[in-house]
ZAVO-949625 format. One record per atom (N, C-alpha, C, CB): z, x, y. Coordinates in steps of 0.2 Angstrom, whole numbers, padded with zeros to 4 digits, always signed. Glycine has a CB too. Example, Ala and Ser with C-alpha at 12.3 -4.5 7.8 and 13.67 -1.06 7.14 Angstrom:
# residues 2
+0039+0066-0028
+0039+0062-0022
+0039+0066-0016
+0045+0057-0022
+0035+0064-0011
+0036+0068-0005
+0039+0064+0000
+0029+0070-0003
//
This chain:
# residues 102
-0090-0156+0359
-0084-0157+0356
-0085-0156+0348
-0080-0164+0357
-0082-0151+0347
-0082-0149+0339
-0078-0155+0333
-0078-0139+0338
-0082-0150+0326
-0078-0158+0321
-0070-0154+0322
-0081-0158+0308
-0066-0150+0322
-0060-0147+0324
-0057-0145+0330
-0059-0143+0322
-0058-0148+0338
-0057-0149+0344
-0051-0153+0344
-0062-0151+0347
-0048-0155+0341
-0041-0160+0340
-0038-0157+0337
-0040-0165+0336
-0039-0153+0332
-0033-0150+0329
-0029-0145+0332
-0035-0148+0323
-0037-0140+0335
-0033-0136+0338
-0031-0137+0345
-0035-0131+0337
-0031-0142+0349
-0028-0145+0355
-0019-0145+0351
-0032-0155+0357
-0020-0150+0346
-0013-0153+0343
-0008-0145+0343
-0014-0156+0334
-0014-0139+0340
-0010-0132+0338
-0007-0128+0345
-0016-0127+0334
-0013-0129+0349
-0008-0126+0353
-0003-0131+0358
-0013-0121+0358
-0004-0137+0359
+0005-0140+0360
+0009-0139+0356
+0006-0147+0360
+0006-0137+0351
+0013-0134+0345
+0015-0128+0347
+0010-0133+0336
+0011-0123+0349
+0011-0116+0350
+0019-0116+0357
+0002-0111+0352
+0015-0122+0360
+0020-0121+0367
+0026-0124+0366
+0016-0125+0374
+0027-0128+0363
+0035-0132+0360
+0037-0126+0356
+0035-0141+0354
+0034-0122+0354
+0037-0117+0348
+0041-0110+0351
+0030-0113+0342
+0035-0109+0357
+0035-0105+0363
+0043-0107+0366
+0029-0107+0367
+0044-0112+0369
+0049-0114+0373
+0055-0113+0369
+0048-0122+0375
+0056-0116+0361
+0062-0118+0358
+0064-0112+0355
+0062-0125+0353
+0058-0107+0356
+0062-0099+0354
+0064-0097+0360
+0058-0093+0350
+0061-0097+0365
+0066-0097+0370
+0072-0098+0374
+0064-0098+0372
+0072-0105+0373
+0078-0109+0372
+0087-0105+0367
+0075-0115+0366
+0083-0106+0362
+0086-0101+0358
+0090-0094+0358
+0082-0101+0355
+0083-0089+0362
+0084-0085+0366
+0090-0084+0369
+0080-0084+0369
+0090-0088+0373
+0094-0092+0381
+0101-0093+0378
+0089-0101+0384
+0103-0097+0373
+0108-0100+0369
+0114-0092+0367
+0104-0106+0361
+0108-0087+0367
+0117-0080+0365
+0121-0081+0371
+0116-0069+0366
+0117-0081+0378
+0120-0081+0381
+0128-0084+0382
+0117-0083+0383
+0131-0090+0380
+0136-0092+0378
+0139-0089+0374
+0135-0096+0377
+0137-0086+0368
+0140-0083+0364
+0143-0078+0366
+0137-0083+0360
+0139-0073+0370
+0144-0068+0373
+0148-0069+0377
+0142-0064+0375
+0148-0074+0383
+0154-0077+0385
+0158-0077+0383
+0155-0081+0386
+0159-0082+0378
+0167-0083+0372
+0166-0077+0369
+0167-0089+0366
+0163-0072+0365
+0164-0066+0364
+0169-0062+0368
+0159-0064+0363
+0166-0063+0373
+0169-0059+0382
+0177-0062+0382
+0163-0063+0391
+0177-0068+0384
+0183-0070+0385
+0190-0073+0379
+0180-0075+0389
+0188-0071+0372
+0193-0074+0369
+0196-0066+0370
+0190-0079+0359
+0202-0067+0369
+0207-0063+0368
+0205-0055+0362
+0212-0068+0366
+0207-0051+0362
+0203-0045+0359
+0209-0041+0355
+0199-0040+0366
+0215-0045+0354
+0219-0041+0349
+0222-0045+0344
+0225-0038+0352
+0219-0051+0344
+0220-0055+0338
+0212-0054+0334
+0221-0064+0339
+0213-0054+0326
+0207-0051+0324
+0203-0057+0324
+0207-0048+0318
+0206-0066+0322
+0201-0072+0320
+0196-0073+0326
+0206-0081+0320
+0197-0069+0334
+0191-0072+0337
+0186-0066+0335
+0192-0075+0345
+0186-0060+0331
+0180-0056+0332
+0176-0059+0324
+0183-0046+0332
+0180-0064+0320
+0177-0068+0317
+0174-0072+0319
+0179-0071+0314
+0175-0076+0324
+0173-0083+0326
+0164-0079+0330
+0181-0089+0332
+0166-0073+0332
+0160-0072+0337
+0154-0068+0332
+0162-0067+0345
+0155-0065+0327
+0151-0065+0322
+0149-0070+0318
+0154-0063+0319
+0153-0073+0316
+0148-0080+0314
+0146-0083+0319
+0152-0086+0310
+0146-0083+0324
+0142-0088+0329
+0135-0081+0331
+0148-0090+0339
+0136-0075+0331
+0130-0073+0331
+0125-0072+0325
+0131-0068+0333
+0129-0074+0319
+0125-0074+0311
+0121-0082+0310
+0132-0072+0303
+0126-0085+0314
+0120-0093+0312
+0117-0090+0320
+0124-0104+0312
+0117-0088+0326
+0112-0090+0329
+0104-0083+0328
+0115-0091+0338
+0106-0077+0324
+0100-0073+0320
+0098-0080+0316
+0104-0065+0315
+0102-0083+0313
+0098-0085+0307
+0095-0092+0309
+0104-0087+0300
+0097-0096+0315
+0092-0100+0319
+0085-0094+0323
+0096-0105+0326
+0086-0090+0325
+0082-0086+0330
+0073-0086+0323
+0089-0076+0333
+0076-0081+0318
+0073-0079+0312
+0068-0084+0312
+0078-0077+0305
+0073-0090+0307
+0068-0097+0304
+0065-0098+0311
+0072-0105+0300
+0067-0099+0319
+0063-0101+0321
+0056-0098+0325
+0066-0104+0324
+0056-0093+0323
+0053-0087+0323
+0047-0086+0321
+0056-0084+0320
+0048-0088+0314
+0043-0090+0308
+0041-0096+0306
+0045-0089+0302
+0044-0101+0309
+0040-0105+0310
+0032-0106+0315
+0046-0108+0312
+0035-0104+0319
+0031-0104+0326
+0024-0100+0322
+0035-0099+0334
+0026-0095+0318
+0019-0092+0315
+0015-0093+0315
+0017-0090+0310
+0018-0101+0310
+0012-0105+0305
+0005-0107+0308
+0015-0114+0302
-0001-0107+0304
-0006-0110+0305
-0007-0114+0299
-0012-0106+0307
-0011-0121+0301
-0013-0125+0297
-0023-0125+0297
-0008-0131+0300
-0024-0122+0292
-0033-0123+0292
-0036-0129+0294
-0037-0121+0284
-0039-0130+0296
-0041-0138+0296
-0046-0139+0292
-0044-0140+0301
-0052-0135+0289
-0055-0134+0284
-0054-0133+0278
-0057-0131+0285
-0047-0131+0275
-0046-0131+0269
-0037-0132+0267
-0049-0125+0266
-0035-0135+0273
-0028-0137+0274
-0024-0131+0268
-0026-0146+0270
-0026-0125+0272
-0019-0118+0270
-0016-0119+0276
-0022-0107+0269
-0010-0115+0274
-0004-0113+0278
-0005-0107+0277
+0003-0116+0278
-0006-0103+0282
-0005-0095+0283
-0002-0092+0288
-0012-0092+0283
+0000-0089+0289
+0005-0084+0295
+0001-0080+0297
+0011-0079+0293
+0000-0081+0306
-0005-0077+0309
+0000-0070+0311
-0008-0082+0316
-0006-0068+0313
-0005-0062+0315
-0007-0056+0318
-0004-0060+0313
-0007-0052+0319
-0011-0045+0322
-0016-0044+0321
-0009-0040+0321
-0017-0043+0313
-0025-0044+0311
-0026-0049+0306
-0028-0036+0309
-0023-0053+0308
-0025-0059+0305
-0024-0065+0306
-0024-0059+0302
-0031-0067+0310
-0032-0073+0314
-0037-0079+0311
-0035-0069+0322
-0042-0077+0306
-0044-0082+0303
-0042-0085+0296
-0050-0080+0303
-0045-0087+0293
-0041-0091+0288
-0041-0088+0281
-0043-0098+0288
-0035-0085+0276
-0037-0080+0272
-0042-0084+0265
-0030-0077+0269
-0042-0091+0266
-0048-0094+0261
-0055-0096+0261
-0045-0099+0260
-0054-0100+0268
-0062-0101+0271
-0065-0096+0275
-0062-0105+0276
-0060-0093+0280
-0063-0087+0283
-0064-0092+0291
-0071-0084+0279
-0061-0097+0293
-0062-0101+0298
-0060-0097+0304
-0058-0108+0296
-0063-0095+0308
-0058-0092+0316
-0054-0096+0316
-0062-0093+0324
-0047-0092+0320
-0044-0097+0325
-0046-0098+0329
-0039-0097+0328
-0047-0106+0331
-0048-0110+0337
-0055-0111+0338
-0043-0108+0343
-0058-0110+0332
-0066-0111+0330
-0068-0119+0331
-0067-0109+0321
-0070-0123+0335
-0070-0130+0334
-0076-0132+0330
-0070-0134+0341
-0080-0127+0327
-0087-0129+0320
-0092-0133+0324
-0083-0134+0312
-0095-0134+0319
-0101-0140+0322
-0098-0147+0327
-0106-0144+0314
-0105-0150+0330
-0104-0155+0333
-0103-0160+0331
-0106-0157+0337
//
């Protein structure tokens, strides 16, 4: 067991709650097109009402999006946004999910 085997235990239960609630999220237009579907379509207020319901659920979808990114270093406590080609840490140079010495 490494000095960082906790943290990144903690990270990826994080990864999987982040995983799920953008999912979730995902799952939640559903409804919205429904009532998109079913409000009546020659009064103009409901093509408001289904535009703003799709502009906050882009704007939950986005931040929850970016959230899920984050990595926290354990070695030098940055927050950095993972990614494609960037998986270790831009200060230490720490791998993800490196657990370090014993």
């Amino acid at each position: 067991m490494g000095k960082y085997t906790e943290h990144w235990e903690n990270y990826k239960r994080k990864v999987v709650r982040d995983t799920l609630r953008l999912l979730g999220v995902m799952f939640s237009l559903i409804p919205i097109g429904v009532v998109g579907f079913l409000l009546p379509q020659s009064d103009e207020w409901p093509l408001a009402v289904v535009v703003a319901l799709l502009l906050a659920w882009l704007t939950v979808f986005v931040r929850t999006l970016l959230k899920s990114c984050k990595v926290d270093c354990p070695r030098c406590a940055t927050v950095y946004t993972r990614g494609k080609y960037l998986s270790n840490c831009p200060q230490c140079g720490l791998r993800m999910l490196d657990e370090g010495p014993p």
